[in-house]
N, C-alpha and C positions, 0 to 999 in steps of 0.2 A: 097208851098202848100203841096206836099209829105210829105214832112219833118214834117210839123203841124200834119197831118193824122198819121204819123208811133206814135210820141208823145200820141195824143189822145190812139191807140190800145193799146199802152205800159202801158197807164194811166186803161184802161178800165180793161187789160189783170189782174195788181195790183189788183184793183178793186175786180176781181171776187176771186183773189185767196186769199185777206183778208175776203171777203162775206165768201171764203169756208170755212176755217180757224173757223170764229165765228161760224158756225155753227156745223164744230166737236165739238168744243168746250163746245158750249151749249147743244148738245145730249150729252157728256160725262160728262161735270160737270154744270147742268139747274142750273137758278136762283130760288128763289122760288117760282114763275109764273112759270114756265116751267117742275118744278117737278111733276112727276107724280105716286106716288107710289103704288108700286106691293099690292096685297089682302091684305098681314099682315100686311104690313105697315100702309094701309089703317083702318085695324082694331082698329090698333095702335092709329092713331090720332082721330079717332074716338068716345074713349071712353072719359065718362068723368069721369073717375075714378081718385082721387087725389094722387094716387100712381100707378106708372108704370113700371113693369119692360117687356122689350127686349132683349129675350135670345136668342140667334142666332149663327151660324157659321161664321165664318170671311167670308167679302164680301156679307154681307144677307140684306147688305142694314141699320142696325141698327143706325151705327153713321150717317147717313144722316136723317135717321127717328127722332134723338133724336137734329140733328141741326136745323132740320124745325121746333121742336114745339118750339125750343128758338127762332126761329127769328120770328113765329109768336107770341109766348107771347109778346116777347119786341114790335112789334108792333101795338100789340092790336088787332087784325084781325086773325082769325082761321077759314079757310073753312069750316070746318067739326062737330064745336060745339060751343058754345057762352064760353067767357072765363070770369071769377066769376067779373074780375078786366076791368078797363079804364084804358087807358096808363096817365101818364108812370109807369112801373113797373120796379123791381128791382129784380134780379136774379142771380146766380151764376153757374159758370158750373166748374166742377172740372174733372179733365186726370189725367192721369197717371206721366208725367213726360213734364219738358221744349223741351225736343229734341224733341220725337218721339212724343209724346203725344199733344205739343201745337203746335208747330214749324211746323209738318208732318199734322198734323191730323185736328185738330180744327181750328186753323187760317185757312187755306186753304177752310177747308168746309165751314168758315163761310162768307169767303170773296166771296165765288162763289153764294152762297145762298142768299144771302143780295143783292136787286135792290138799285142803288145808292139813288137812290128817299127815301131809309129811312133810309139813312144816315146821320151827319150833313155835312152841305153844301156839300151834294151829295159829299163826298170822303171819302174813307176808311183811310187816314193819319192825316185827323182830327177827325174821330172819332174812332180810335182805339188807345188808348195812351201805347204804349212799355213799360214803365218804370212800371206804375201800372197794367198795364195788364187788362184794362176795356175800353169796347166797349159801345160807346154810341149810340143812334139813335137820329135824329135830333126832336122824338115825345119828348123827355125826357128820358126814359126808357134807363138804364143803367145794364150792368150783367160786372162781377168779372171776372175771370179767375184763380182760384187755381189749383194747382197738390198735389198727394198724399205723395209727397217728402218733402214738407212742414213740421214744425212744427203746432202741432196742435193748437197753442193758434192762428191759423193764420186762422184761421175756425170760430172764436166767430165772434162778430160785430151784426151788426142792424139786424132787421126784413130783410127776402126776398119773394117773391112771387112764387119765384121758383128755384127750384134746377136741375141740370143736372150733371148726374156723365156719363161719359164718359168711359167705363169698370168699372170691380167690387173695390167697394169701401175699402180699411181698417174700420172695423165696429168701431172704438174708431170716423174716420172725419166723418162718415153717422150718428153715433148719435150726433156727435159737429153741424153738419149742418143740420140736421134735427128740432136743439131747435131755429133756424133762423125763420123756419117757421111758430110758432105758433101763433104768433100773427095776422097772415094773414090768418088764414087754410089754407099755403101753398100748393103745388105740387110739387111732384122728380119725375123723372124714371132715372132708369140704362139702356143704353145701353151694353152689355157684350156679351163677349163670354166666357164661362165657362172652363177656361182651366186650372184654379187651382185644380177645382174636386169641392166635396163637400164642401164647405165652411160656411160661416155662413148666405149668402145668399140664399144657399139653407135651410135652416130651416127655416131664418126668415123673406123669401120672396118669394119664390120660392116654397117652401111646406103649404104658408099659403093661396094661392089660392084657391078659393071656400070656403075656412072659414074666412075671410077677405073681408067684404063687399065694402070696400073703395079701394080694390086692383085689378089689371090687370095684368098679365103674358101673353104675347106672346112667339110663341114659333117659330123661324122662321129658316127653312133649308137653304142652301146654294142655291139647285134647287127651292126654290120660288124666285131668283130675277130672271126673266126673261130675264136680260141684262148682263147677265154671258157667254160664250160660253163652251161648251163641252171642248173643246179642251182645254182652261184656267183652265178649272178646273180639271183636271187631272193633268196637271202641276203643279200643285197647291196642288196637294195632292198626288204625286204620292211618294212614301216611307216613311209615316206616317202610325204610329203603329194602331191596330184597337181605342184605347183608345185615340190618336191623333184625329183621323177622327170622332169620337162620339162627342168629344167636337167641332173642328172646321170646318168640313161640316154639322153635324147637329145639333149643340147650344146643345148637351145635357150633365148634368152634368154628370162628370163619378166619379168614386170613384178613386183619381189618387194612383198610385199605384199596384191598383185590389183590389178588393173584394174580402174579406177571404172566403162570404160564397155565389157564383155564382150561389146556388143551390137554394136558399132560392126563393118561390114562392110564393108570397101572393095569389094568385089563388087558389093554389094548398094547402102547410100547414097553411092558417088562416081558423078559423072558427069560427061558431056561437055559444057563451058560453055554457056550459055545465053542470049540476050536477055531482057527481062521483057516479056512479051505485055502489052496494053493492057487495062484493068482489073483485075490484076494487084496488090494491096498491096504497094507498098516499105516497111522499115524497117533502118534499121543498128542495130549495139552496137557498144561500144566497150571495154576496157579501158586504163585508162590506165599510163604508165611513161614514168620520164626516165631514167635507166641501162639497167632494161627496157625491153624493148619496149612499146611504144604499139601495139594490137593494134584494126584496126575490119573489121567484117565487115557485108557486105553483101547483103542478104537480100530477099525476099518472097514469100508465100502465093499459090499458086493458085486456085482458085475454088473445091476441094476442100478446102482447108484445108490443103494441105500442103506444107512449106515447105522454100525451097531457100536454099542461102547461095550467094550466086553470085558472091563475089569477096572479095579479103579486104586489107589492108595494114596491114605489120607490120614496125615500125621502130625500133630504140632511138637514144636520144643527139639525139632532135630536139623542138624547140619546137612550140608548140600552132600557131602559125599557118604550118606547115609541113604539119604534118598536116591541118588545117582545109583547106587546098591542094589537099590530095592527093584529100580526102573529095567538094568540090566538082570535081574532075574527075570521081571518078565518077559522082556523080550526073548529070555531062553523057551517060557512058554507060548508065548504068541507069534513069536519071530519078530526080528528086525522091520523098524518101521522106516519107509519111506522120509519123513521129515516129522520132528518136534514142534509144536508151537508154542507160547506160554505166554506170562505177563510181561508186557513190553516193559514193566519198571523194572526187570531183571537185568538193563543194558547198562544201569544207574551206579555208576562206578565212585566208589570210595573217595573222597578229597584226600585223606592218609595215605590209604594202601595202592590205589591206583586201581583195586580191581571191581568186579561187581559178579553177581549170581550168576549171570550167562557166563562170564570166563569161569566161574569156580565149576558150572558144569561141563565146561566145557575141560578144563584140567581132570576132571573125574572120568570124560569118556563119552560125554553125554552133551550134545552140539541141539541147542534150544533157538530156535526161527524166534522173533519178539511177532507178536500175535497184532492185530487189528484190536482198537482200543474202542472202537464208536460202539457206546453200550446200544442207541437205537436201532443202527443195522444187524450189529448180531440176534439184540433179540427178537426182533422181526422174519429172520434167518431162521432159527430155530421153533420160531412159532410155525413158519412155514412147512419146516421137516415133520413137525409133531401131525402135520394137519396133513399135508401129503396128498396126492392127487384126490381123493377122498374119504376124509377122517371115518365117515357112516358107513361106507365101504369096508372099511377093517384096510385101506392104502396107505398107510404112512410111511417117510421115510424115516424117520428115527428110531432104533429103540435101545431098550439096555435093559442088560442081561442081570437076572437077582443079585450076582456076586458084587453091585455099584449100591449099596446098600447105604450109602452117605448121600451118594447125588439123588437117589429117590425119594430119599427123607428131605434133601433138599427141596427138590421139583414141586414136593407135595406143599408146602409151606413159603415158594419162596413169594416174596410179595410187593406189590409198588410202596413205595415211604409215602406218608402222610404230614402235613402242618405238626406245627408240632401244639399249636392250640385249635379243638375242637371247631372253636367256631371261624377259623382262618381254612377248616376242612368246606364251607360251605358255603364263605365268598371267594375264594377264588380257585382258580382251576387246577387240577390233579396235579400232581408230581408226576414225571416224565422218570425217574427213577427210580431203581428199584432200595428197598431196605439194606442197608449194608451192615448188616448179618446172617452169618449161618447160610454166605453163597460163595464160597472156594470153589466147591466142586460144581454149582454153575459157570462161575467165571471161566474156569479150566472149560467147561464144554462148550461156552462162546465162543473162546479163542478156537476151538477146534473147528464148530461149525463155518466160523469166520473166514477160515482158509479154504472154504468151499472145495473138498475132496471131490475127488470124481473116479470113476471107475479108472483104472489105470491098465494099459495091457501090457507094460514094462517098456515100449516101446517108446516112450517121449524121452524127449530131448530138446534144452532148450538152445532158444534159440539168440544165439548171440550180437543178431545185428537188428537186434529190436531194443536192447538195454538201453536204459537212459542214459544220457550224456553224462561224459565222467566215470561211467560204472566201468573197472577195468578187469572185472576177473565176476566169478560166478561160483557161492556157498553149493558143495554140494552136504546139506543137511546128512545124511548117512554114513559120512565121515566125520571124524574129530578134526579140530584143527588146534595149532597152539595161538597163542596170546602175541606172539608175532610174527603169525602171519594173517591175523584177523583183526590187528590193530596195527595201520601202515599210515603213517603222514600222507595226508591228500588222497588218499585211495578208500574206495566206498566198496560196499559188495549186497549185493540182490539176493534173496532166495526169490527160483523161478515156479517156487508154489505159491509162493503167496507176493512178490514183487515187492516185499518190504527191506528199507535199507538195514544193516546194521549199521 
């Protein structure tokens, strides 16, 4: 009888410490009855927006927010909104990689989340098949499993109902599986944490919020999940750089690298478009491009000295007497500028044809100065204007007016280049340059700043017995000239705004 009695305690003792057991368990990793998601999460599944992205700091809860809405689409059931479709539906989720990404992250989330009840025959080993990497539910409803390691032709196949990318996508498999959808008006979101920086998610997902009627950005901090401790998360981020911690406690995109121009404040130098008052100095820049953009911006100095761009145009795929076009319009609007400046590789004349981009603007009507090339001193120049006797002050000299709607989008993202392996970012010293991408219409405002404008009262004139030796005559920039009288054996010629030869 003892003996039966100590058995039973010993049975019971088991008992409770399997009970406790399940229930760590389920407070740490809930099924999807027992999820309970924090505010943004909630936002999250909330909406019915047919595109969704979840930007967030690691730990904010994202890949769980973006596993629950696959395990309710596949099952047909969504608490929070009626879903377009009846099961079974068809979907695909795509990660990062087999180890870390499917192996770590996804299987795991999805085998927690999923009640056996919508499984077939209630068991995750017949309904998840290893070989093809696809999870069924015993309603019908089936989803894929790809990673971004794949080849792309591995991305095409049938219609799906919905997509799940699991971190930020390669933009070549989010447009291959994005044409999955159409025939369905399907649905994606990204879960991510933004830790590449600026990428093409941010332009073409992330920046198109609130102009994008079909779209949702969440924006989710590390301290909204409430089931974080203090303590964890200091661990967790303690000797990460401030440009680490931007990206992965608070999901925000950073510019990885740094931002060339930290100073730049759309508060502060954007403003509301302008006329140019009468006395007033005009000058444009330009940077040139035939695949790129051909980027001209439109500018002049008030009587202060301090200067506005006041309109801009920024086009690829077109010929110089296209743009020459576009540049005489404006001046119909802003008036006639004092002197052109632009990229000095416009001087860079054809071996064949004999000509180059300054004469062909120059043939169209449109007489281009070749600009200062020292990318250090312009952008030292222009940090200078942005900052202005003093920036806290609300004293800058530069600003630009809404209608530069390219160069702002520039300003806001442009950035210093980085190593191009991680760990060469952290033996040796920064790049001195900036990323040569997606800056035309900074270049163009280099070369402008470069020619260092100044208040002009119309009365200058230069002066001819200061020119450098050799120099026999003097561009005046506000006229045309032809191809022979700007191209003469042994004769040079100065512009006296900026002292640069042609």
């Amino acid at each position: 009888m003892p003996r039966k009695q100590q058995t039973r305690i010993k049975t019971d003792s088991q008992a409770i410490h399997v009970l406790a057991d399940q229930l760590r368990n389920a407070a740490r990793f809930p099924n999807i009855f027992q999820y309970k998601p924090h505010e943004k999460q909630r936002s999250f599944h909330e909406s019915v927006a047919p595109k969704k992205q979840f930007v967030g700091g690691n730990r904010s809860g994202k890949t769980t927010s973006g596993a629950a809405e696959a395990v309710w689409y596949m099952q047909g059931q969504h608490p929070y909104k009626r879903l377009p479709w009846e099961p079974p539906t068809f979907g695909r989720v795509v990660t990062v990689d087999i180890i870390q990404g499917l192996n770590k992250i996804i299987l795991p989330m999805l085998s927690n989340l999923i009640p056996k009840s919508y499984l077939v025959n209630g068991s995750w080993e017949d309904s998840y098949d290893k070989e093809l990497r696809t999870l069924s539910f015993a309603n019908g409803s089936y989803c894929e499993i790809l990673t971004y390691e794949q080849d792309l032709e591995k991305f095409a196949g049938t219609s799906r109902h919905w997509i799940w990318y699991d971190e930020e996508p390669p933009k070549d498999i989010f447009t291959e599986c994005s044409l999955r959808l159409l025939d369905t008006a399907g649905h994606w979101w990204i879960t991510m944490t933004p830790v590449e920086g600026m990428t093409w998610t941010y332009d073409d997902v992330y920046a198109q919020f609130g102009l994008d009627p079909y779209l949702l950005v969440v924006e989710v901090d590390m301290d909204d999940n409430p089931y974080l401790t203090e303590e964890g998360k200091k661990l967790a981020l303690s000797g990460l750089s401030q440009e680490d911690l931007d990206a992965r406690q608070h999901g925000r995109y950073v510019s990885v690298g740094g931002l060339v121009y930290p100073e730049f404040d759309p508060q502060i130098h954007v403003i509301d478009p302008i006329s140019t008052p009468p006395g007033w100095m005009r000058f444009d820049g330009m940077d040139h491009g035939i695949r790129n953009p051909t980027a001209w911006l439109f500018a002049c100095v008030d009587r202060d000295g301090r200067i506005i761009i006041l309109d801009e145009h920024y086009q690829a795929g077109r010929i110089v007497a296209y743009h020459a076009k576009v540049v005489k319009e404006m001046d119909e609007i802003y008036g006639e500028p004092s002197y052109r400046v632009g990229d000095p590789s416009i001087r860079n004349t054809d071996p064949i044809t004999g000509t180059s981009v300054q004469l062909e603007y120059i043939y169209n009507g449109i007489p281009v100065i070749c600009g200062n090339n020292d990318i250090s001193a312009g952008l030292t120049r222009i940090k200078s204007k942005l900052l202005g006797t003093d920036l806290a002050l609300g004293k800058p000299e530069l600003f630009i007016t809404r209608n530069c709607e390219r160069l702002i989008w520039e300003l806001r993202k442009y950035r210093w280049g980085k190593w191009a392996h991680k760990k060469m970012n952290y033996d040796r010293n920064f790049k001195e340059e900036p990323v040569k991408k997606d800056d035309h219409a900074c270049d163009a405002l280099r070369y402008l700043i470069a020619s260092r404008p100044e208040a002009d009262d119309g009365t200058a004139v230069p002066d001819l017995s200061t020119l450098p030796l050799g120099v026999t005559d003097v561009v005046d920039p506000t006229k045309p000239y032809t191809d022979k009288e700007l191209v003469r054996m042994g004769q040079k010629y100065v512009d006296y705004n900026l002292g640069e030869d042609y």
